[in-house]
C-alpha positions in Angstrom: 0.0 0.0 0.0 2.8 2.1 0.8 3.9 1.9 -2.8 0.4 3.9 -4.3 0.8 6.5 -1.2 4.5 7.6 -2.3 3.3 7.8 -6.3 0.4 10.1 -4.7 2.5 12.3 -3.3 4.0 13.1 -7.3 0.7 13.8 -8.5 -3.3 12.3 -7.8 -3.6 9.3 -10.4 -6.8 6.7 -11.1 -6.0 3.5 -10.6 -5.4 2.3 -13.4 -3.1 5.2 -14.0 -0.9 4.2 -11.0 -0.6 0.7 -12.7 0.9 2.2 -15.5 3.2 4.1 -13.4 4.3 1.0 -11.2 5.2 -0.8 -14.5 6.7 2.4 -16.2 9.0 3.5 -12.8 9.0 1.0 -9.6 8.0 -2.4 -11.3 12.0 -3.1 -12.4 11.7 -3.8 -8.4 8.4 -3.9 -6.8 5.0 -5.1 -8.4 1.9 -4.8 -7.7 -0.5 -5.6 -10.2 -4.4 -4.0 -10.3 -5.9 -6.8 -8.5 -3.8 -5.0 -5.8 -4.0 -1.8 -6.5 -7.7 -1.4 -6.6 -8.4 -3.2 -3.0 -5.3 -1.4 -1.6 -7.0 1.7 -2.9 -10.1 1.3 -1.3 -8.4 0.3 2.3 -6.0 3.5 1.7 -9.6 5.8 1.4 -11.9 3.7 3.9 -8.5 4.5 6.8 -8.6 8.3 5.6 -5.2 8.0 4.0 -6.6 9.0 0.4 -9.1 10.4 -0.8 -11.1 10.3 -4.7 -13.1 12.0 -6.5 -15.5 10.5 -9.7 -14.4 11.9 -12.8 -16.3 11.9 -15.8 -15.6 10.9 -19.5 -17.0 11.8 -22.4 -17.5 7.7 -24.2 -16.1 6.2 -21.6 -16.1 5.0 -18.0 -16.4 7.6 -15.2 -12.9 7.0 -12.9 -11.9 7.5 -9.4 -9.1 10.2 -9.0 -6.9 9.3 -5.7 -5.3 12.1 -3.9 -2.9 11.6 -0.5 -4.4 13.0 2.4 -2.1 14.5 5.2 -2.6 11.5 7.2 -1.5 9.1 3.8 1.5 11.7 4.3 2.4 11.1 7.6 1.6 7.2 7.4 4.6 7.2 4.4 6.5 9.1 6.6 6.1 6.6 9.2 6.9 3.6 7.0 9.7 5.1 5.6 11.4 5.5 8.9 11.5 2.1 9.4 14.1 0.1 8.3 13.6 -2.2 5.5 13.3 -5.6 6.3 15.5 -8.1 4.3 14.3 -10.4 2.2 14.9 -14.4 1.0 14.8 -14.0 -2.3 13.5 -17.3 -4.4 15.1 -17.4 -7.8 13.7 -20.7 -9.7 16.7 -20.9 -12.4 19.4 -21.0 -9.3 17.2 -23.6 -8.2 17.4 -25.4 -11.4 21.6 -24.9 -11.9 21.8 -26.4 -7.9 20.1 -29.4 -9.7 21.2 -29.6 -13.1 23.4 -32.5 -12.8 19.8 -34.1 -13.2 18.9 -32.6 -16.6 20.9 -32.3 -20.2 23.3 -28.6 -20.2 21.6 -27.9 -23.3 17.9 -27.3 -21.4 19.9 -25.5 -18.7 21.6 -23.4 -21.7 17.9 -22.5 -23.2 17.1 -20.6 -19.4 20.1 -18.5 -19.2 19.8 -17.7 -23.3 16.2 -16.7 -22.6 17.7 -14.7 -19.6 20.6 -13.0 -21.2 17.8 -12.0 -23.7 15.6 -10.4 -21.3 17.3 -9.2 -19.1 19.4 -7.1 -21.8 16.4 -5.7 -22.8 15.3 -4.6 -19.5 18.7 -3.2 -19.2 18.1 -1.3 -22.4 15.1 0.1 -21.3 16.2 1.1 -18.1 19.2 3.0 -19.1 16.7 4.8 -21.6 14.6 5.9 -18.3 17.4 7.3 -16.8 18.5 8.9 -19.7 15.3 10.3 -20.8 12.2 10.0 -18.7 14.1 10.9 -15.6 16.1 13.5 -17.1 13.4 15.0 -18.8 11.6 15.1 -15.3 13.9 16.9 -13.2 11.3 19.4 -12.0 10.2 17.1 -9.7 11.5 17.2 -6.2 12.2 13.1 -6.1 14.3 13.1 -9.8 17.8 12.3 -8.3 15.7 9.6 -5.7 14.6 8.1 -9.2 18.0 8.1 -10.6 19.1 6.7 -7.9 17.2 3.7 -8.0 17.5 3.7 -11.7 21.2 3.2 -11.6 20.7 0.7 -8.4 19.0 -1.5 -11.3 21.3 -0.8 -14.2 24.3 -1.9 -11.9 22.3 -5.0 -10.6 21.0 -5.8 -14.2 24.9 -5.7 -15.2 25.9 -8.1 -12.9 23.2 -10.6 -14.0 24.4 -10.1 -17.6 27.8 -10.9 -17.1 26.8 -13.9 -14.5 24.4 -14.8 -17.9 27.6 -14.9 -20.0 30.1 -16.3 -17.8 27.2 -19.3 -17.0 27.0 -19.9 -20.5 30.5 -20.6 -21.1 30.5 -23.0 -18.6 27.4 -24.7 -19.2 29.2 -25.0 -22.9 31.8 -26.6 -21.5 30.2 -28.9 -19.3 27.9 -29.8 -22.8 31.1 -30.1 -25.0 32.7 -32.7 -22.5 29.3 -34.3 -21.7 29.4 -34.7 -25.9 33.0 -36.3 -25.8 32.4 -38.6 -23.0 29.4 -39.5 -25.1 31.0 -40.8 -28.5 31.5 -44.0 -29.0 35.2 -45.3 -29.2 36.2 -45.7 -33.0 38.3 -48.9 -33.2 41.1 -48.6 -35.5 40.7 -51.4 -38.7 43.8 -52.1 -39.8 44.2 -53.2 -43.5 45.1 -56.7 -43.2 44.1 -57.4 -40.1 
């Protein structure tokens, strides 16, 4: 919840338009999807931390504008003076490499492709955040806060890339000697033998 009352502070937002901003800003490292958002949003109003207002469309569906209240303000306040709380993270390919003795490299080699593939293109898109979105924001009292967390990613999403690549070459390996072990010994037929 404490997610849709710091993106209220930057400006009052529907819900569906704080989706949008989750996915376009935070969502590189927290999620929250609109089966979230909308209950959170109602809990948020119904406690006095935000409040909305019904705006109407021309063609379409009339939506709730949410606005942070001074108590919203003070509750972020309060949560953001607590430390954070660390976390176990749960990373299914890890889990698979621990075991992969148990399955051919070349399966193992498809899930760090598809990585290297997606994470580069996260890593693309983040760097283009920082480059443009953020810098072309810099009005707004939390720019160098996004930056900041922008380049947290970048960094992070670097590491995983060369992990990807350095994974790959070894899973290679471990496939190329799998391969060797594999062939059959030729025997030698001597002419005249």
């Amino acid at each position: 919840m404490e997610v849709l009352l710091g993106l209220l502070t930057i400006e009052s937002m529907s819900g569906y338009d704080l989706g949008v901003t989750i996915r376009s800003s935070v969502g590189h490292f927290w999620n929250e999807s609109y089966g979230q958002i909308y209950p959170n949003l109602k809990r948020l109003e119904a406690g006095g931390f935000v409040t909305s207002k019904t705006e109407r469309q021309k063609g379409k569906p009339d939506r709730n504008i949410y606005s942070i209240t001074k108590t919203g303000r003070e509750r972020l306040a309060k949560w953001l003076a607590v430390p954070p709380q660390p976390e176990i993270p749960r990373n299914e390919l890890l889990l698979k490499l621990f075991f992969g003795t148990q399955t051919p490299p070349t399966i193992l080699i498809g899930y760090l492709e598809q990585m290297l593939k997606s994470e580069t293109e996260v890593l693309n898109e983040l760097t283009r955040m920082e480059a443009e979105d953020i810098a072309n924001n810099q009005q707004y009292p939390d720019a160098p806060y996004w930056k900041i967390a922008a380049r947290f990613g970048r960094f992070e999403l670097q590491a995983h890339i060369q992990w990807a690549e350095e994974t790959l070459a070894e899973l290679n390996s471990i496939a190329q000697k799998q391969r060797s072990h594999a062939e059959p010994i030729k025997e030698i037929n001597h002419a005249g033998n």
